[in-house]
C-alpha positions in Angstrom: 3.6 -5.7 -11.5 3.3 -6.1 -8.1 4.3 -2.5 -7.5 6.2 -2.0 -3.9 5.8 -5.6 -2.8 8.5 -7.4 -0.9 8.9 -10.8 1.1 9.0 -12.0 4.2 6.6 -10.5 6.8 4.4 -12.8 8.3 0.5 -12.1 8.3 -0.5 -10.6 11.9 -3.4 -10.3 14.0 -5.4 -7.0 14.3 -5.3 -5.7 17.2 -8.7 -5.1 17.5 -9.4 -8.7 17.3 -9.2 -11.8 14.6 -12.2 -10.1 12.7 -11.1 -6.9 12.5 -9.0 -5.7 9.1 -5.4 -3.9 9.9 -4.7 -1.2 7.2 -1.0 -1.7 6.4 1.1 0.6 4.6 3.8 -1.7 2.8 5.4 0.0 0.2 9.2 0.7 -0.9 11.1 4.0 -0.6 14.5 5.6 -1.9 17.0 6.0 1.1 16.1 9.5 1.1 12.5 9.0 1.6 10.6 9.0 -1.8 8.3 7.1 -3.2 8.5 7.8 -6.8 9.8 10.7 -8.6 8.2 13.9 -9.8 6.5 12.1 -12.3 4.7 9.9 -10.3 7.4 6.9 -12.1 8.7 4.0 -10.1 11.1 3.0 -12.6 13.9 4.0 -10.0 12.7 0.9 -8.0 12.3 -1.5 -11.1 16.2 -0.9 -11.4 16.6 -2.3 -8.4 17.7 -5.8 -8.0 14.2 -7.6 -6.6 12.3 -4.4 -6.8 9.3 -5.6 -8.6 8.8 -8.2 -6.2 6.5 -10.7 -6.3 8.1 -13.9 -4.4 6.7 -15.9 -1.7 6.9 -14.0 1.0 5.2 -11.4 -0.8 2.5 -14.3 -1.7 2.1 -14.8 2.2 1.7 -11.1 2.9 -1.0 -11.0 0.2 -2.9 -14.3 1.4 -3.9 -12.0 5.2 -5.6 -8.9 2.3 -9.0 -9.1 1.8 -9.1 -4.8 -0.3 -6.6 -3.1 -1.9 -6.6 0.7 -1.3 -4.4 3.4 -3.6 -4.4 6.7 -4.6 -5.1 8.1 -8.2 -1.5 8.3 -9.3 -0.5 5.0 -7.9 -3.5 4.0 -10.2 -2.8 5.8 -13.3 0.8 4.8 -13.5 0.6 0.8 -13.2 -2.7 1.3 -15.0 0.2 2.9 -17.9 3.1 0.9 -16.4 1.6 -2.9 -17.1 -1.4 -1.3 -20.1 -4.1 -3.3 -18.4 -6.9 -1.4 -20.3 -5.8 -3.5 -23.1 -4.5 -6.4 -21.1 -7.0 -6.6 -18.1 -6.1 -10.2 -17.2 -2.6 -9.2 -15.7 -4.8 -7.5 -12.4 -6.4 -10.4 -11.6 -3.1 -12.6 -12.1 -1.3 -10.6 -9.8 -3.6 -9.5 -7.6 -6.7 -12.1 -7.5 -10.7 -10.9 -7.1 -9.7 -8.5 -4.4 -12.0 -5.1 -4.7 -9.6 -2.1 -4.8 -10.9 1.2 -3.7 -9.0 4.1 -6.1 -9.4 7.5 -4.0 -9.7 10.0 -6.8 -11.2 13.4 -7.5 -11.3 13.2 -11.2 -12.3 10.5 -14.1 -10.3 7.7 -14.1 -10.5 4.9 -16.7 -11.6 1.5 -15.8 -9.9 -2.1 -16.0 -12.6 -4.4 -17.9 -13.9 -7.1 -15.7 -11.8 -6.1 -12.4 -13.9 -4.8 -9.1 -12.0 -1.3 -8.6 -14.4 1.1 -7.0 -13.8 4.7 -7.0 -14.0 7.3 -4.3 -13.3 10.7 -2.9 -13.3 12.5 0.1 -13.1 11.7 3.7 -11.1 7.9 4.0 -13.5 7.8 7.7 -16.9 8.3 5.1 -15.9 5.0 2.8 -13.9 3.0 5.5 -16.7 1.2 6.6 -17.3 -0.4 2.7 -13.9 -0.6 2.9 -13.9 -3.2 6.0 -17.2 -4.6 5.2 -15.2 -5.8 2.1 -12.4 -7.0 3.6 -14.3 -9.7 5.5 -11.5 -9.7 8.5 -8.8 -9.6 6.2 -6.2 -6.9 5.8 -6.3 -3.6 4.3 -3.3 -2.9 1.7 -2.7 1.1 1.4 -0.9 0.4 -1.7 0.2 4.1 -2.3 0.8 7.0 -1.9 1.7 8.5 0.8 -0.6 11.0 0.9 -3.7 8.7 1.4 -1.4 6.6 4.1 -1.2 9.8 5.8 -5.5 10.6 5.5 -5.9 6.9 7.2 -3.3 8.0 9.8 -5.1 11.2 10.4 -8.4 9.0 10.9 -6.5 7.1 13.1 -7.3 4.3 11.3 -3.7 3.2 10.0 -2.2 0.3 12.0 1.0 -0.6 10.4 4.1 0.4 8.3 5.8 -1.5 6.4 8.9 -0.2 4.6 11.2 -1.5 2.4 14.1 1.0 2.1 16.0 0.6 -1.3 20.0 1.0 -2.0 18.9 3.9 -4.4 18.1 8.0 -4.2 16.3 11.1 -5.6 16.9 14.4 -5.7 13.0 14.9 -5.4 9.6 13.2 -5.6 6.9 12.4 -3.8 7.6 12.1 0.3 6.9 8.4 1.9 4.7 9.8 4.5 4.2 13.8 4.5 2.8 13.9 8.3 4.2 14.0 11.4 4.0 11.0 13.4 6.5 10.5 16.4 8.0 8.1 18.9 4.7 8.1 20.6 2.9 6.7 17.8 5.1 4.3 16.1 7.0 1.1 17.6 9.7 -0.7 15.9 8.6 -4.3 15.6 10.4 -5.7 12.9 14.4 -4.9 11.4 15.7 -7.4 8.5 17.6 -7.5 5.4 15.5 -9.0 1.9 18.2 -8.7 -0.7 19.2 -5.4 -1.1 16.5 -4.1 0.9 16.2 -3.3 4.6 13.0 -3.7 5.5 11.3 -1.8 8.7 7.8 -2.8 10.1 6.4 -0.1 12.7 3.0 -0.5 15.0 1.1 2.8 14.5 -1.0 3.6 17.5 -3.5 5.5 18.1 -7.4 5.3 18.5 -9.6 3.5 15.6 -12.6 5.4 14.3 -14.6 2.2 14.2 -14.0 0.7 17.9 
């Protein structure tokens, strides 16, 4: 596991000020703009020289994250993907003590002994547990793109980062189904991490909690 994790970006500073958490959206996609197939299955990326990730740089990245954040079926599948009902001590391996936030509208089950707290609804009505948690440190929007999008929509995403992968679909579910132009996002970052090209964009736009 880490799912979608690559190296080499540098921990930043929010620009709301050192004690205020960014929400980042770092995740892989296909060339054509997927982030996993029909099936909800990242197994396109796993085939991917370096796609599960996991190196230092990713190491640095997660050293700025104070909450993880992801959507049911990014949930359900490495919850499947890595069987951590049975094997609940990978999580913490990977991922440390970090409280995750699951946004969900049905049951989900439960890793044994990890802090994963579920929610639905509006992203603005948790946020502030969300940064509370986070103690200053970043937000990772693990997946998927949908629940990137709701934080854009809040105006409460700050970052992309995107590792694009030598690899297609002919479907699946979109990176980032919303419309956000040239007015909102600024290229900040272009480089090559094995056979990824990796994008980082500033997302503008007014925070809810200013």
């Amino acid at each position: 596991m880490p799912v979608n994790t690559f190296a080499g970006f540098r921990v930043g500073v929010s620009r709301y000020g050192d004690d205020m958490a960014r929400v980042i959206f770092y995740t892989a996609t296909t060339l054509n703009g997927f982030l996993a197939d029909d099936d909800d299955s990242l197994d396109w990326l796993f085939a991917v020289p370096g796609g599960e990730g996991g190196d230092a740089g990713f190491q640095t990245f997660l050293a700025g994250i104070g909450v993880l954040v992801q959507g049911s079926s990014t949930y359900r599948w490495v919850l499947e993907h890595e069987d951590l009902v049975a094997h609940p001590e990978k999580w913490p391996a990977y991922y440390g003590e970090r409280p995750t936030w699951v946004f969900t509208s049905r049951e989900q089950p439960v890793v044994p002994g990890v802090d994963i707290r579920f929610a639905s609804g509006d992203v603005r009505d948790v946020w502030p547990q969300i940064r509370d948690a986070a103690g200053g440190r970043d937000v990772w929007v693990v997946g998927g793109g949908d629940l990137a999008g709701q934080f854009a929509d809040a105006g409460l995403l700050d970052e992309l980062r995107i590792s694009i992968a030598p690899a297609t679909l002919p479907s699946g579910k979109p990176l980032l189904p919303r419309t956000l132009g040239a007015d909102r996002l600024e290229l900040t970052s272009v480089r090559q991490a094995g056979a990824f090209a990796e994008l980082t964009y500033r997302v503008t736009g007014a925070r809810d909690d200013e």
